[in-house]
C-alpha positions, 0 to 999 in steps of 0.5 A: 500500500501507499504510505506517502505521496509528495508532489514536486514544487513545481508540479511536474512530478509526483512520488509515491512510496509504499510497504512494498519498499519501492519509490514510484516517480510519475510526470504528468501528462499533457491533457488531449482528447484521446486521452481524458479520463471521465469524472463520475459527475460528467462523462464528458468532462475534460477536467481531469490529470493523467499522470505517467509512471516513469521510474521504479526506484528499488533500494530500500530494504523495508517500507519506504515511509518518507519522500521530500523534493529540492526546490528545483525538483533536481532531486528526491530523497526517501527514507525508509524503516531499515534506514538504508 
C-alpha cells in the first residue's frame, strides 16, 4: 500500500512510496482528447490529470515511509524503516 505521496514544487512530478519498499516517480501528462479520463459527475468532462509512471526506484530494504523534493525538483530523497 501507499504510505506517502509528495508532489514536486513545481508540479511536474509526483512520488509515491509504499510497504512494498519501492519509490514510484510519475510526470504528468499533457491533457488531449484521446486521452481524458471521465469524472463520475460528467462523462464528458475534460477536467481531469493523467499522470505517467516513469521510474521504479528499488533500494530500500523495508517500507519506504518518507519522500521530500529540492526546490528545483533536481532531486528526491526517501527514507525508509531499515534506514538504508
Amino acid at each position: 500500500s501507499v504510505l506517502c505521496t509528495r508532489f514536486s514544487p513545481s508540479g511536474t512530478y509526483l512520488a509515491s512510496a509504499g510497504d512494498d519498499a519501492h519509490v514510484l516517480l510519475y510526470h504528468k501528462k499533457k491533457h488531449s482528447k484521446h486521452n481524458a479520463i471521465a469524472t463520475f459527475d460528467d462523462p464528458s468532462s475534460m477536467n481531469a490529470e493523467n499522470w505517467v509512471r516513469m521510474r521504479t526506484c528499488r533500494g530500500h530494504n523495508l517500507d519506504a515511509v518518507g519522500l521530500a523534493w529540492a526546490p528545483d525538483d533536481s532531486h528526491l530523497v526517501s527514507c525508509s524503516l531499515d534506514r538504508d
